[in-house]
N, C-alpha and C positions, 0 to 999 in steps of 0.2 A: 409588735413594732419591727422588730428583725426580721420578722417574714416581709413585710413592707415595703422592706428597704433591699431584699434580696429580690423580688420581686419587680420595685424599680430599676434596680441597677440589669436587670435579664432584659426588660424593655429597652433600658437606655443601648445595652452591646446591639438588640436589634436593630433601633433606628440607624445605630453607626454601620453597622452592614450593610443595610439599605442603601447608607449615603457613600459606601465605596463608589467607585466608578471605576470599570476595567478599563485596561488601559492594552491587553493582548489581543491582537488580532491578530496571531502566527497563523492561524488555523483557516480565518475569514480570507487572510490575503493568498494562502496556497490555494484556495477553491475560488477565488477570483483569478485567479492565472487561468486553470483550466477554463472558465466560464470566458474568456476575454483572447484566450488564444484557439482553445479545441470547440469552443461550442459558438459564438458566436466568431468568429474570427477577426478579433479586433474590430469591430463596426460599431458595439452597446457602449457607451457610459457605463462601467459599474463603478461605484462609490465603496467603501467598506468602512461601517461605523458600529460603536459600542451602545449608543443608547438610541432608542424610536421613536425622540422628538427628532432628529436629525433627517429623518426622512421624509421627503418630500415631491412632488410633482415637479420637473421641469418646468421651468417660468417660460420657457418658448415653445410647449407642448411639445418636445420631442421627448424619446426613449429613455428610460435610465434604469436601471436596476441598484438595485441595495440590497447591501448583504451587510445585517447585524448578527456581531459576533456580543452577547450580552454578559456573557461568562468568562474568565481565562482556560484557556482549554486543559484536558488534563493532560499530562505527559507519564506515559508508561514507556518505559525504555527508550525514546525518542519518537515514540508512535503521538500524535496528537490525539483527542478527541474530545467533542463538543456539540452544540445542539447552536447552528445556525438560523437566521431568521431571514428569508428573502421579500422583497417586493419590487415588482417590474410595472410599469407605470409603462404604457405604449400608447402610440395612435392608435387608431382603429384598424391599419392598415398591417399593422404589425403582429404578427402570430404570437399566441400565449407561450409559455416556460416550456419544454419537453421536458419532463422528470425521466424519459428512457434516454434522451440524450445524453441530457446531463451526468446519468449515473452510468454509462456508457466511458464517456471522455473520463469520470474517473477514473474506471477500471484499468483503462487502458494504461495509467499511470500509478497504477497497483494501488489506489486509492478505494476508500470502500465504505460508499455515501448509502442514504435513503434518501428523496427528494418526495414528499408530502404535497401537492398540490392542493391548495382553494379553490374554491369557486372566482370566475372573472367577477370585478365589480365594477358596471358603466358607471363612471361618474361624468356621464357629459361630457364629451369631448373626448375622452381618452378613457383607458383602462388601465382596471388597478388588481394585479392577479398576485396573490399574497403565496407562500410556501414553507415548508418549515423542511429544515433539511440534520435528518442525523448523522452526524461523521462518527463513524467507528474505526475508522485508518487513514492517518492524511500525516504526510512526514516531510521535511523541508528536504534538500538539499545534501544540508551537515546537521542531521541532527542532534540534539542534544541530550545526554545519558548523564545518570546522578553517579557512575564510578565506571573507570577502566573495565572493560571482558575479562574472566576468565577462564580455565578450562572447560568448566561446566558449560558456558555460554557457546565456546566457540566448538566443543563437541555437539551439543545441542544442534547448531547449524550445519556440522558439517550429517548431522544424519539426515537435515531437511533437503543441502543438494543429492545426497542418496536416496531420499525419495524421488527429487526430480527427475533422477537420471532412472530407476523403475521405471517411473512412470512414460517417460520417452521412447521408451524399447517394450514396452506392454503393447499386444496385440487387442484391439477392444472388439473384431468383431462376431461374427458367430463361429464357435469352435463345435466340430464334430465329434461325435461317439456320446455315450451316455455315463454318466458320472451319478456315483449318489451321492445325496445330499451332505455338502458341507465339505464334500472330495471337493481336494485344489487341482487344476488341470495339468496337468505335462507339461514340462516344456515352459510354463510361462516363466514371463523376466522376474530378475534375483535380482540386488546388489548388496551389498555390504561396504561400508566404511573400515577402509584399511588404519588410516593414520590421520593426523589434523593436529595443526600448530600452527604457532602465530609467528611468520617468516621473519617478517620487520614491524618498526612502530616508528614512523618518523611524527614531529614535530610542524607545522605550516602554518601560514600568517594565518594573525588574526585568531591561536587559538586552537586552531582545526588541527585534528590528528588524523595522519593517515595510516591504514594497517594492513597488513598485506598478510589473508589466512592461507594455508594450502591445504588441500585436503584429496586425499589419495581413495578410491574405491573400486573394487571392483565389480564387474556387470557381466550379466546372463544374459540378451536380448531374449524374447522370445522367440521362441522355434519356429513360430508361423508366420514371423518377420524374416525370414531364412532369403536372401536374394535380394533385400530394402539396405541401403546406404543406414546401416545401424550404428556407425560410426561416424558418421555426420550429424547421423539424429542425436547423440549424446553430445554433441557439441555446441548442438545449435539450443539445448538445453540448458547447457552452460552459459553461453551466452544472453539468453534469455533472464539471466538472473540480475544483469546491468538493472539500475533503477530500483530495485526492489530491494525490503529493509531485512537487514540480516540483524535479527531480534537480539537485544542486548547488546550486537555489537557494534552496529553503523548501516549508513545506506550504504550502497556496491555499488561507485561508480565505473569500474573495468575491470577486464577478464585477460588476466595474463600471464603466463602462455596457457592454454591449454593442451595436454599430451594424450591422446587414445593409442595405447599397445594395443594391437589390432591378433589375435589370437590366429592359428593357424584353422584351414576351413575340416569340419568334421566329414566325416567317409560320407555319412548321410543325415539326412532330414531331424531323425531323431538324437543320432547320437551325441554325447554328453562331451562338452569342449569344453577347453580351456577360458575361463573368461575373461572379455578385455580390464584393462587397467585406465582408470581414468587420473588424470591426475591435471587439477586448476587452483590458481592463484587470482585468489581474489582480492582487487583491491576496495578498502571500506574504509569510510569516512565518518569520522562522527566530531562532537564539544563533550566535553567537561562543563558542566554548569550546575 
């Protein structure tokens, strides 16, 4: 009998799952923005709904896209993700989904989809081209984080803009002489994280905290970049970081100021210099929730 009843009651919690209804579309409405501003340019109807009785054909046969979002999305440090469902219902006249577009116009907004294509389906009159889309990076604006940064997180970050700024002053293309295997080449770019701290932490409506990290490194250009604006390129590195989620601790919406100590120039090609100083203030955004 108690197995019975344990048994029913594992049923009973199932059907009540069943009968939740999500109510989160964080995830659905930030990839309707892209879909409605970068890929169609405001022209589509998109809808964004929880469940796929909701979805339907335009009653005047024109275009409409749906995007069900059927789960709440997960949130890992303010990072969303979740498993999207599309349908675009078109004239005949109208070209099926680009899954390269689409995961294009993400990238571009440091989002980072799969888009899954079906097969079109004529239904007479119009078409019905179904999709399935996995979001593995999609982050609002002000994200949302389960506690404050701290050391560990915003060290962490500042060795990721030290990787940026390598990677901006790396030479990628063929280098001369012969090297054996596993030998790292002369000359190519270094940086190092000098210092990193959390400047300020203000308070803003509605919530939203703003924080201001600075982080100090210094840089090798490579040597075969000898004569190239390498002190531009770290900047414009820097700035490239606007939009993009600084993990654990916020989105980055501004760069201010950034300093490059510009080193004095070496006798020759090879020889070993002083290296520049980078130093930026980043300002990041995030909730408490």
């Amino acid at each position: 009998m108690a197995a019975l009843l344990v048994e029913g009651c594992a049923a009973t919690v199932k059907r009540a799952e069943r009968g939740l209804i999500n109510d989160d579309t964080t995830a659905a409405d930030l990839f309707a923005t892209v879909l409605a501003e970068d890929v169609f340019g405001g022209h589509l109807p998109i809808k964004v709904v929880t469940v796929r009785t909701e979805v339907k054909p335009d009653a005047n046969g024109g275009p409409v896209l749906y995007i069900v979002q059927p789960k709440a999305a997960k949130n890992d440090a303010g990072i969303l993700s979740t498993n999207l469902e599309l349908t675009f219902y078109r004239p005949p006249l109208f070209a099926p989904l680009d899954a390269h577009a689409i995961q294009e116009a993400c990238r571009e907004r440091n989002y980072s989809v799969d888009v899954g294509l079906w097969s079109s389906v004529d239904r007479g009159g119009f078409y019905e081209d179904p999709a399935r889309v996995k979001v593995s990076r999609i982050f609002p604006t002000v994200p949302i984080l389960s506690h404050e940064a701290g050391d560990v997180e915003v060290e962490l970050y500042a060795n990721a803009v030290r990787n940026h700024l390598r990677n901006a002053v790396t030479y990628y293309g063929e280098r001369e002489g012969i090297r054996l295997a596993g030998e790292a080449p002369e000359g190519r770019a270094n940086a190092e994280t000098v210092s990193h701290r959390v400047v300020s932490r203000t308070n803003a409506k509605g919530g939203d905290v703003r924080v201001t990290v600075e982080t100090v490194h210094t840089v090798r250009p490579d040597v075969l970049l000898m004569g190239q604006p390498v002190a531009e390129m770290m900047r414009e590195a820097i700035r490239q970081q606007v939009g993009t989620m600084a993990n654990n601790i916020g989105r980055v919406v501004s760069i201010d100021p950034v300093d490059v100590k510009v080193p004095g120039l070496p006798s020759s090609r090879y020889a070993d210099t002083r290296p520049f100083e980078v130093t930026a203030h980043f300002g990041i955004m995030y909730r408490i929730g």
